[in-house]
TIMAR-115839 format. One record per residue (C-alpha): residue in three letters; z, x, y; residue number from 1. Coordinates in pm, 1 decimal. Last residue first. Example, Ala and Ser with C-alpha at 12.3 -4.5 7.8 and 13.67 -1.06 7.14 Angstrom:
2
residuo	zz	xx	yy	num
SER	714.0	1367.0	-106.0	2
ALA	780.0	1230.0	-450.0	1
//
This chain:
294
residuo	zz	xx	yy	num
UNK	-5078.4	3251.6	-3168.1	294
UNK	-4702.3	3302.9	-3171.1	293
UNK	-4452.5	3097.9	-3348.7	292
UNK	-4152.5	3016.6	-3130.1	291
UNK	-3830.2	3193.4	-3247.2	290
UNK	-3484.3	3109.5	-3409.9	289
UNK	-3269.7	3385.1	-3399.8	288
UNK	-3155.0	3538.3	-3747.5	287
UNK	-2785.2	3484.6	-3761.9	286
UNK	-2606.8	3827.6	-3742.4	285
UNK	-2416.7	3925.4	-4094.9	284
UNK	-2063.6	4059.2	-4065.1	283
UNK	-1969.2	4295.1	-4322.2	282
UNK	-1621.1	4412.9	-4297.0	281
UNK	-1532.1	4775.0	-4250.5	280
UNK	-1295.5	4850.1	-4509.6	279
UNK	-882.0	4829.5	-4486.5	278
UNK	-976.3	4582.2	-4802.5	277
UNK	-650.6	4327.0	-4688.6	276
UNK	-598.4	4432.0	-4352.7	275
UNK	-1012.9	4426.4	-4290.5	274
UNK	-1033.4	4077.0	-4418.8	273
UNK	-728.3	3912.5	-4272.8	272
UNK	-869.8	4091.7	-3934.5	271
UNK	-1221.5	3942.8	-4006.2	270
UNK	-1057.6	3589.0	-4026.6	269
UNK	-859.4	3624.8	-3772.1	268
UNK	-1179.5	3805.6	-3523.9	267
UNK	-1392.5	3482.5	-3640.3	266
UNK	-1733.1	3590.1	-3717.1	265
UNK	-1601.2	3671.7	-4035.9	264
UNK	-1691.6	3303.0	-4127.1	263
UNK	-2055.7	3394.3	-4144.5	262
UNK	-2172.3	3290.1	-4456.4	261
UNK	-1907.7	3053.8	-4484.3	260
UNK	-2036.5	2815.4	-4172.7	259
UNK	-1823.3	2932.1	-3885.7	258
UNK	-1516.3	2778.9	-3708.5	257
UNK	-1472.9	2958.0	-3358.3	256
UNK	-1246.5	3233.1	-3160.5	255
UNK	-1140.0	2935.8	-2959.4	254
UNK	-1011.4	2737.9	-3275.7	253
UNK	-818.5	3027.2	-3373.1	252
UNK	-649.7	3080.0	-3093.5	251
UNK	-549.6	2728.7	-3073.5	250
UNK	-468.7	2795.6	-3418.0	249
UNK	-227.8	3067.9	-3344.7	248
UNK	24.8	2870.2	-3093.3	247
UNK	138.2	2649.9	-3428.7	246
UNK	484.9	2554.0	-3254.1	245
UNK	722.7	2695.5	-3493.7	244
UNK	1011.6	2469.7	-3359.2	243
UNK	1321.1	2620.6	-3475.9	242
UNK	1586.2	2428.5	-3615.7	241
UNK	1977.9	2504.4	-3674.2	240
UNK	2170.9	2550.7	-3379.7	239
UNK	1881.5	2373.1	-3165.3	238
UNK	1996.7	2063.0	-3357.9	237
UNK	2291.0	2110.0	-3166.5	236
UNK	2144.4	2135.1	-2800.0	235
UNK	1892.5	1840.9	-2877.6	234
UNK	2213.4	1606.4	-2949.2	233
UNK	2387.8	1698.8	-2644.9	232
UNK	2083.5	1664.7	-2383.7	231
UNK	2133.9	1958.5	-2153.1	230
UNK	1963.7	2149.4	-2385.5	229
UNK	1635.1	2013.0	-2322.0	228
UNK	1615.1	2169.5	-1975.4	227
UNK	1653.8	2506.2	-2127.7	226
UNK	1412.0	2458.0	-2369.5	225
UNK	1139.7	2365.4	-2120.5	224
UNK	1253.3	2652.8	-1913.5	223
UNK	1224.0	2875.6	-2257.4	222
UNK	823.3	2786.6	-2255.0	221
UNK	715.3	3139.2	-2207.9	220
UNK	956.4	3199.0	-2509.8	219
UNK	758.4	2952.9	-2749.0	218
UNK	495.6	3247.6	-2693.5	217
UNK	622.1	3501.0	-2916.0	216
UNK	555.6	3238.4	-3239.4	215
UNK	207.0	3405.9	-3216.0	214
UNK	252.0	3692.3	-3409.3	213
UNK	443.2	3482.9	-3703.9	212
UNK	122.5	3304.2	-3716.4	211
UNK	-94.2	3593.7	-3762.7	210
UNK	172.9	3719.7	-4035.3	209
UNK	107.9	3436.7	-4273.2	208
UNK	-325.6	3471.6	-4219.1	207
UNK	-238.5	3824.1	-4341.1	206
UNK	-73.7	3707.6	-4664.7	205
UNK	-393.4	3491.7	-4738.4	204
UNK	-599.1	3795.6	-4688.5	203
UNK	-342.6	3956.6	-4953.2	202
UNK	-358.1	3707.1	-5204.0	201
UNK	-764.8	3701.9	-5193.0	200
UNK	-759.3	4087.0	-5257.2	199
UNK	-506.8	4005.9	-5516.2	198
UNK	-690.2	3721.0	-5706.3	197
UNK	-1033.4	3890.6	-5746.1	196
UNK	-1060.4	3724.8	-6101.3	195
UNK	-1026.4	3403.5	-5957.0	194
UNK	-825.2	3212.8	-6224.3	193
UNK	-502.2	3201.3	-6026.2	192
UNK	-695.4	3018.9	-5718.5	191
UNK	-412.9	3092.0	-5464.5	190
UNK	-209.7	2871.0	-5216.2	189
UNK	-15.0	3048.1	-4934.4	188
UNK	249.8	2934.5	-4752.0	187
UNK	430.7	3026.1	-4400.8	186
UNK	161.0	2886.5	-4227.9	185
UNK	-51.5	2720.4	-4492.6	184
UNK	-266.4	2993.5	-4581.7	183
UNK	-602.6	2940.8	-4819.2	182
UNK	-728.3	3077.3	-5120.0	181
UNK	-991.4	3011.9	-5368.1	180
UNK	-1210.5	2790.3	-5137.6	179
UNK	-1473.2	2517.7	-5187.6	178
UNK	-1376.1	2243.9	-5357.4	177
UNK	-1057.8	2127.4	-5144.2	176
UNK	-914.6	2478.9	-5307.5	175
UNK	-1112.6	2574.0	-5635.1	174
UNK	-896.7	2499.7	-5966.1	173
UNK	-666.9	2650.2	-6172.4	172
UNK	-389.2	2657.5	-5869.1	171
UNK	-88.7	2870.8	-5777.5	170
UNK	153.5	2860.0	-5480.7	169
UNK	357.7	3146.4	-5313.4	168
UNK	611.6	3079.0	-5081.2	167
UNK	613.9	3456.0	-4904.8	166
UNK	778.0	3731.3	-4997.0	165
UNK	544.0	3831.4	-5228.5	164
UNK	828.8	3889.0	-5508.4	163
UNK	1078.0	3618.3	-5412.0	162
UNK	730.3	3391.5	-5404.8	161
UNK	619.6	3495.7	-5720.3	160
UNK	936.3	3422.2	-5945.0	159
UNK	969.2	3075.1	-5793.8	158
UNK	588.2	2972.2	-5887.8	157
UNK	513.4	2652.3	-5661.9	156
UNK	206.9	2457.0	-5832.8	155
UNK	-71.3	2402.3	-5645.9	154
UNK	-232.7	2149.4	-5393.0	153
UNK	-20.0	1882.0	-5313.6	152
UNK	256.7	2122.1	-5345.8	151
UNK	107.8	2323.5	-5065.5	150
UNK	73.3	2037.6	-4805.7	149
UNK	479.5	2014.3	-4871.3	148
UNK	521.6	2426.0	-4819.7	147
UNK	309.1	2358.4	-4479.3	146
UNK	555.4	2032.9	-4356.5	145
UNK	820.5	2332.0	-4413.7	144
UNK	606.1	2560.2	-4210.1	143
UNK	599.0	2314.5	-3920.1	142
UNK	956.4	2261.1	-3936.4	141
UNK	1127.1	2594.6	-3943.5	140
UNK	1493.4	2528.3	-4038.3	139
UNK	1724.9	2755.8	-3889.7	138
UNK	1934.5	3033.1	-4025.6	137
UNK	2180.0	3209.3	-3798.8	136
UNK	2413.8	3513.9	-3818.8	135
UNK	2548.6	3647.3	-3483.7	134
UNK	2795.3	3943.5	-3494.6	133
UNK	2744.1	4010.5	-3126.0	132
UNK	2607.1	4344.0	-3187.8	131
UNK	2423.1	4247.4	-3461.3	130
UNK	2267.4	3950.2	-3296.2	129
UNK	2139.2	3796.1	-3623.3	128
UNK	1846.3	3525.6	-3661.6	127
UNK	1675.3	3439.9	-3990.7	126
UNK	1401.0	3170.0	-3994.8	125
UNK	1353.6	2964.6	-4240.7	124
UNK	1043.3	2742.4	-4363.4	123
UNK	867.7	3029.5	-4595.6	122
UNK	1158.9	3361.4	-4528.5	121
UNK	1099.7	3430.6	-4169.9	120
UNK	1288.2	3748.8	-4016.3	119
UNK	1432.4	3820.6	-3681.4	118
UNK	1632.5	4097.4	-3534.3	117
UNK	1775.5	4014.0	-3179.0	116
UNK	1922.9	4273.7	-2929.4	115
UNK	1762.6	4558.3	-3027.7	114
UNK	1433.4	4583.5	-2776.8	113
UNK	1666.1	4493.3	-2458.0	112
UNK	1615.6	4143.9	-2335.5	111
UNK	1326.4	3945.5	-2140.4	110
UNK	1297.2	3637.2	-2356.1	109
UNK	917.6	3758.9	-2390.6	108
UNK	1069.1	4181.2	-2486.6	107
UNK	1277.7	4010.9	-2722.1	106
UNK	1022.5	3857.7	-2903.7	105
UNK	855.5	4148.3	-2912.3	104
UNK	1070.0	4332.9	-3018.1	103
UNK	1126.8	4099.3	-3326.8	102
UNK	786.7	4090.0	-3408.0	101
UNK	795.0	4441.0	-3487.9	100
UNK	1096.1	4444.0	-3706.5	99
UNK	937.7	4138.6	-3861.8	98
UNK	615.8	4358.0	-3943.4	97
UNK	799.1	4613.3	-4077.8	96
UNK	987.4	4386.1	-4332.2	95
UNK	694.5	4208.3	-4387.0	94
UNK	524.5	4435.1	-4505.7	93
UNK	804.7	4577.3	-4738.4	92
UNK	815.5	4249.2	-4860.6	91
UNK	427.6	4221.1	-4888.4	90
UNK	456.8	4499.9	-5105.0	89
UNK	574.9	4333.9	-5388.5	88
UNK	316.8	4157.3	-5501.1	87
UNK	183.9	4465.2	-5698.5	86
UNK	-193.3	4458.9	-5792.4	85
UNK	-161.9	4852.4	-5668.2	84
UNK	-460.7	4807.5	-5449.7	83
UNK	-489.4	4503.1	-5354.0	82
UNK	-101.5	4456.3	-5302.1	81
UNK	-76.2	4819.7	-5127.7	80
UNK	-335.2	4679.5	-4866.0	79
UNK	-49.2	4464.6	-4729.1	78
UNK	41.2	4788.4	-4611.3	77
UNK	-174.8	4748.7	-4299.8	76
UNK	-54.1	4429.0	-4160.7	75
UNK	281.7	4579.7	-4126.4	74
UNK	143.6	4894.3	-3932.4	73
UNK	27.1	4658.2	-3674.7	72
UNK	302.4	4453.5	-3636.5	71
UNK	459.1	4820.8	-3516.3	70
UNK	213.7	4857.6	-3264.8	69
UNK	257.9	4520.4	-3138.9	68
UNK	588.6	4581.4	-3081.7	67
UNK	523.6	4916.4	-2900.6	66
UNK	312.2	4704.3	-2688.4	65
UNK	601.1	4442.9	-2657.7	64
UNK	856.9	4727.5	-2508.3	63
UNK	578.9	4873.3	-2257.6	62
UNK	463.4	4516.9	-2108.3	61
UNK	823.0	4386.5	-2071.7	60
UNK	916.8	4698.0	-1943.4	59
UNK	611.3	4680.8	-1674.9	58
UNK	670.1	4289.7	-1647.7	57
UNK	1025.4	4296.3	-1519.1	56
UNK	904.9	4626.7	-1310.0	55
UNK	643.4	4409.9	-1182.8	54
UNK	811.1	4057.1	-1119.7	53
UNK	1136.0	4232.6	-959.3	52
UNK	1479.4	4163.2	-1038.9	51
UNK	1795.3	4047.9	-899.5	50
UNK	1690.5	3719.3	-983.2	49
UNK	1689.8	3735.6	-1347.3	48
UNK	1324.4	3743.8	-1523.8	47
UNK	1277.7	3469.9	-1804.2	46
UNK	888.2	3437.8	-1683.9	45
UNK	859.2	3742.8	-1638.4	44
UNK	975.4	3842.2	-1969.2	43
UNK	717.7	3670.0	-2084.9	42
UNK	432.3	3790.8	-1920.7	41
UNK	513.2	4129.6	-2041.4	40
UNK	595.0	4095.3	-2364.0	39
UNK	293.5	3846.5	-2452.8	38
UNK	71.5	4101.7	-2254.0	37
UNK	202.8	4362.7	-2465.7	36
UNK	235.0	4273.4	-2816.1	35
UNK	-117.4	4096.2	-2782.2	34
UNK	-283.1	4422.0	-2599.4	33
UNK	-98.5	4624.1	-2917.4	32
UNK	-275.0	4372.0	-3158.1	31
UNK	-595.4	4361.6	-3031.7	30
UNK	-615.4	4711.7	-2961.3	29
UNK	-517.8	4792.2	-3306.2	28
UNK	-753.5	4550.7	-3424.4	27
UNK	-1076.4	4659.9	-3227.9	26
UNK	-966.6	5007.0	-3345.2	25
UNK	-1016.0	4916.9	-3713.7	24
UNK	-1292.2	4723.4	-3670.2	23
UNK	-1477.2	4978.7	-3523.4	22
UNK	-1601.3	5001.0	-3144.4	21
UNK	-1875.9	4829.9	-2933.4	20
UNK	-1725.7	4720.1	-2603.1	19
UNK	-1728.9	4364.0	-2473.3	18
UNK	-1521.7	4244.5	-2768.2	17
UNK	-1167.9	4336.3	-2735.8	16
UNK	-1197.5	4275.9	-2391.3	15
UNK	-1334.4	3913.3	-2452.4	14
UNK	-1063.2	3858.0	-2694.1	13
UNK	-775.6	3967.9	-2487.6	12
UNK	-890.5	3766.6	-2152.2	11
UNK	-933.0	3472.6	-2342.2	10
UNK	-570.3	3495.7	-2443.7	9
UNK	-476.6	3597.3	-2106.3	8
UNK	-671.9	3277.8	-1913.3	7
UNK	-469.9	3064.7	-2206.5	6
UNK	-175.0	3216.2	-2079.8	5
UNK	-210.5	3161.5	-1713.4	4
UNK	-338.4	2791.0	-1796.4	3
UNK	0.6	2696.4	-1976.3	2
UNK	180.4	2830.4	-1686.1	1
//
């Protein structure tokens, strides 16, 4: 299973890239395909027996494109905090974006779009079932060993993060040297004397919401879950943690690491650039290395 969805992750990229397009519509496509495939293969995967793989994956398909659709439109309005140089608008982003994620989620554990509504808040996650009146919050414990990498590196501001929406930290100095932003899951960490602050807020906000995208896939894994539960002490903790298995830097580690100059080379890096500018982002080609003629 693990080799069927890395084939589909590949599969997205290349697609995305094999025909020459904007930015803009390479991202919507990106994210709907995401929404969908995830959706769809999911819900497979979590099919009952009474029903079929395709019609199972159709709906599952359908309901996590429109997901992915809706993601979209989340990433966009972080924009507003560029432009309007007011923080917060990455709560109504996020807001949209959750509502989103959460159909998609649903669409991988194969249920009806408005089952579950979901929400992340730094290291918790917020679960209700309205129609079950269900009200959970778990810890998320990769983002909460994220907020303790942030304090080694900036201050936590309070006031900012119930703004943003986000745990927001600020620093006087240059990130490890070299960088005046930089997104720690469900963190971000911002050079507060960079006098483009926002822009680099925003793209720091996007990197947040690419690894709430990916979270999706811990429901291809829900047999492994399953079989966990029958151990008494693993089925209560379940009650109140989440694993927030990092699936998004495995994607980002196949898209590539580049040299500054040409980091944008990377489609998460461009798309934190493009959601945060909503311009068409310069990428530079390397100049090809050539024999000398005589």
């Amino acid at each position: 299973m693990k080799n069927v969805i890395l084939f589909f992750m590949i599969l997205l990229f290349m697609v995305n890239d094999a025909f020459p397009r904007s930015q803009r519509d390479q991202i919507l496509i990106y994210n709907i395909s995401l929404g969908g495939i995830t959706g769809g293969v999911g819900s497979v995967i979590n099919k009952k027996k009474n029903q079929t793989w395709y019609e199972t994956f159709l709906k599952g398909f359908a309901q996590g494109s429109v997901g992915g659709l809706i993601q979209y439109q989340g990433k966009r309005i972080i924009y507003e905090i560029y432009k309007k140089k007011t923080l917060e608008y990455g709560w109504l982003a996020k807001i949209v974006h959750s509502t989103g994620a959460s159909i998609v989620e649903n669409a991988a554990a194969n249920k009806n779009f408005w089952e579950s509504w979901i929400m992340h808040f730094g290291f918790l996650r917020i679960e209700t079932e309205p129609f079950n009146s269900s009200f959970r919050i778990k810890l998320l414990p990769v983002s909460a060993l994220g907020f303790i990498d942030a304090c080694f590196l900036g201050k936590f501001s309070l006031k900012k993060s119930l703004r943003l929406g986000a745990f927001y930290f600020a620093t006087d100095t240059l990130i490890d040297n070299r960088a005046v932003g930089r997104s720690l899951y469900s963190s971000i960490v911002i050079d507060a004397g960079y006098s483009d602050k926002y822009k680099t807020i925003a793209h720091e906000y996007v990197h947040n919401l690419q690894f709430r995208d990916y979270l999706t896939l811990n429901n291809h894994f829900s047999f492994i879950d399953r079989k966990l539960k029958k151990n008494k002490l693993y089925r209560k903790l379940s009650n109140y943690i989440y694993f927030d298995t990092p699936f998004m830097y495995v994607a980002y580690i196949i898209e590539g690491k580049h040299s500054y100059e040409w980091k944008f080379k990377n489609f998460f890096e461009m798309e934190a650039e493009y959601f945060a500018t909503l311009k068409e982002v310069p990428i530079p080609r390397k100049r090809e290395s050539r024999s000398p003629s005589y």
